[in-house]
Residue frames as qw, qx, qy, qz and C-alpha x, y, z in Angstrom:
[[0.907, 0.147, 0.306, -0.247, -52.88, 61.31, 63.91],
 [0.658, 0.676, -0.324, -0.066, -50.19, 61.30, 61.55],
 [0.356, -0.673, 0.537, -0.364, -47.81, 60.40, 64.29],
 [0.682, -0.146, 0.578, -0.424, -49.33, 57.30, 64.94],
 [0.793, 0.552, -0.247, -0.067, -48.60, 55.98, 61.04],
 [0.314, -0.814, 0.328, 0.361, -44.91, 56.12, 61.59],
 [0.649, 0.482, 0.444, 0.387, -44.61, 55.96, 57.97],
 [0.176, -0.667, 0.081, 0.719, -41.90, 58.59, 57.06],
 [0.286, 0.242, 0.778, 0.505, -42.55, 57.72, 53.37],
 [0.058, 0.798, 0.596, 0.061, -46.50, 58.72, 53.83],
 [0.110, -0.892, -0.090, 0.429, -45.40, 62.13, 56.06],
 [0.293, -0.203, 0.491, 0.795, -42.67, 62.99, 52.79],
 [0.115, 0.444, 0.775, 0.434, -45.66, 62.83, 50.51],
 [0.127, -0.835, -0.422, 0.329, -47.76, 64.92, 53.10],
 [0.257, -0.574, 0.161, 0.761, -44.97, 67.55, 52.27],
 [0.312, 0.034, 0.587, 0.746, -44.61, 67.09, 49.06],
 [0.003, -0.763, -0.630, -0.142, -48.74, 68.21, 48.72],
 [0.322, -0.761, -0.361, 0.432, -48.23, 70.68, 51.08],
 [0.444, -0.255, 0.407, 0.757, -45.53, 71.96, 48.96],
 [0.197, 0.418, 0.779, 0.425, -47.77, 71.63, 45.86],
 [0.118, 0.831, 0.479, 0.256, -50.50, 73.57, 46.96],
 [0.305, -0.743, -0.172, 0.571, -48.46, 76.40, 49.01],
 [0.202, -0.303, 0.420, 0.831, -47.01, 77.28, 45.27],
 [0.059, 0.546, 0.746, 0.376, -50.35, 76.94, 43.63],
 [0.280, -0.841, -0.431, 0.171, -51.67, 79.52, 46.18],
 [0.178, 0.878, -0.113, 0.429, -48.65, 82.15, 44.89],
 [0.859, -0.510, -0.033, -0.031, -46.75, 80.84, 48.31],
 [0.592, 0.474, -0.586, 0.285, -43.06, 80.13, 49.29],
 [0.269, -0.522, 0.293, -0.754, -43.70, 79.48, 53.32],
 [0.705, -0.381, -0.562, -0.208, -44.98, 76.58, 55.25],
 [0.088, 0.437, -0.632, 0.633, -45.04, 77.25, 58.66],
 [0.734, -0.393, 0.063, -0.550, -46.56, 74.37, 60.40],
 [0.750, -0.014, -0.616, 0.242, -44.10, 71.50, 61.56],
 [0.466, -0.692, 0.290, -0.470, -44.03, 71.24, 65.13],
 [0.814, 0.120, -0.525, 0.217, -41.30, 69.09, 66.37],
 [0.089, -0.433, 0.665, -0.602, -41.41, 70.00, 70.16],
 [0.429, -0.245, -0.869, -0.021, -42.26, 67.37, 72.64],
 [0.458, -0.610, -0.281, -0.582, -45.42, 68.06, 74.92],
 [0.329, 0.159, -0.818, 0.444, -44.10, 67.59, 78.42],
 [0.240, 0.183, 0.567, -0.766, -47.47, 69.29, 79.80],
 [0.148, 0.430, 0.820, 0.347, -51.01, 68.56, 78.67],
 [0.092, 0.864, 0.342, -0.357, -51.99, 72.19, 79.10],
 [0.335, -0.198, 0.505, 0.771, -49.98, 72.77, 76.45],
 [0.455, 0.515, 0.046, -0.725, -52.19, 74.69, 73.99],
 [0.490, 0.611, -0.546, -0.296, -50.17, 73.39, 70.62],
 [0.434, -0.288, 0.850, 0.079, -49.56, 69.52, 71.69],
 [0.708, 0.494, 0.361, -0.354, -52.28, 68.78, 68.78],
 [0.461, 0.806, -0.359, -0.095, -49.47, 69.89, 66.26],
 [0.065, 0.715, -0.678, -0.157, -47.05, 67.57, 67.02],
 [0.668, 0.183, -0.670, -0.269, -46.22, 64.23, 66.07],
 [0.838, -0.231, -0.487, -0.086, -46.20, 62.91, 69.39],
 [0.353, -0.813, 0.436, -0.153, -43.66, 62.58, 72.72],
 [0.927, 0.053, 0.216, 0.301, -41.54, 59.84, 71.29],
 [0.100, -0.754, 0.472, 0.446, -38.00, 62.10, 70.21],
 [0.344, -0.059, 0.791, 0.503, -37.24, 59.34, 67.82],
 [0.289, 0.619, 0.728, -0.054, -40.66, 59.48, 66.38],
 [0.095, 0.899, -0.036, -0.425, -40.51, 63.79, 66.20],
 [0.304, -0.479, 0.551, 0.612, -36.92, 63.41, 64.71],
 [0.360, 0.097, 0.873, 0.316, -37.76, 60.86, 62.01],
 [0.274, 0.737, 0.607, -0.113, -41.66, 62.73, 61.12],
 [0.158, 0.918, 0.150, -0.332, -40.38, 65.96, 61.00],
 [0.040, -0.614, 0.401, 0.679, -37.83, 65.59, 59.03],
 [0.278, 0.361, 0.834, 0.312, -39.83, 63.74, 56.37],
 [0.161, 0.859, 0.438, -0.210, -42.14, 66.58, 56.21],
 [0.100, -0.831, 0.172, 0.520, -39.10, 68.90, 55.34],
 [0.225, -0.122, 0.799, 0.544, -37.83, 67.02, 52.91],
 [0.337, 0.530, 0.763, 0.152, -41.06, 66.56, 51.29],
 [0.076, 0.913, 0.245, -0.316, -41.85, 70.28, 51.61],
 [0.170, 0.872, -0.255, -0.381, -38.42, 71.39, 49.93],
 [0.674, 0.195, 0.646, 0.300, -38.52, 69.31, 47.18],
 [0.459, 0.533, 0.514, 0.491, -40.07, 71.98, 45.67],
 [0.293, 0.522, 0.016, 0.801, -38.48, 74.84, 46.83],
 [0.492, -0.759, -0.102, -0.414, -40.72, 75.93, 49.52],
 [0.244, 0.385, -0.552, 0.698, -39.14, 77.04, 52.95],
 [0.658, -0.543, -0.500, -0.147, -40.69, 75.74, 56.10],
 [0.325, -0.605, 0.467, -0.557, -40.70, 77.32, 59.92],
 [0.736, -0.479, -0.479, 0.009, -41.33, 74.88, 62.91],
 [0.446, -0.782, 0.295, -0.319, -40.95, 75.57, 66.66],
 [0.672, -0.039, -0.719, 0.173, -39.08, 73.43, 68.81]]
């Protein structure tokens, strides 16, 4: 649903929380950006991503990273 904002502003913020609580919680980790595009809809994991727009992935997910390692924290994602 976030996707569907494209508001890389909002998803930076998203990080930045995310960030927030993953060090509240004793954390350094986020492993939940998913910046692959769904070419099948039996895909299990298409829920996680931001969509099947490449400009749209590019642009979300890196807002999320930035937001996330503002404060240090170190993020996985698949592609």
């Amino acid at each position: 649903m976030r996707g569907a904002t494209f508001d890389p502003e909002l998803e930076e913020c998203v990080g930045e929380a995310i960030a927030e609580e993953t060090l509240a919680c004793g954390g350094n980790l986020f492993g939940g950006i998913c910046v692959n595009i769904p070419y099948h809809p039996g895909w299990g994991r298409s829920q996680e991503s931001y969509g099947e727009d490449p400009c749209l992935l590019g642009e979300m997910g890196a807002a999320l990273i930035r937001g996330v390692r503002k404060y240090g924290v170190r993020e996985t994602f698949c592609i």
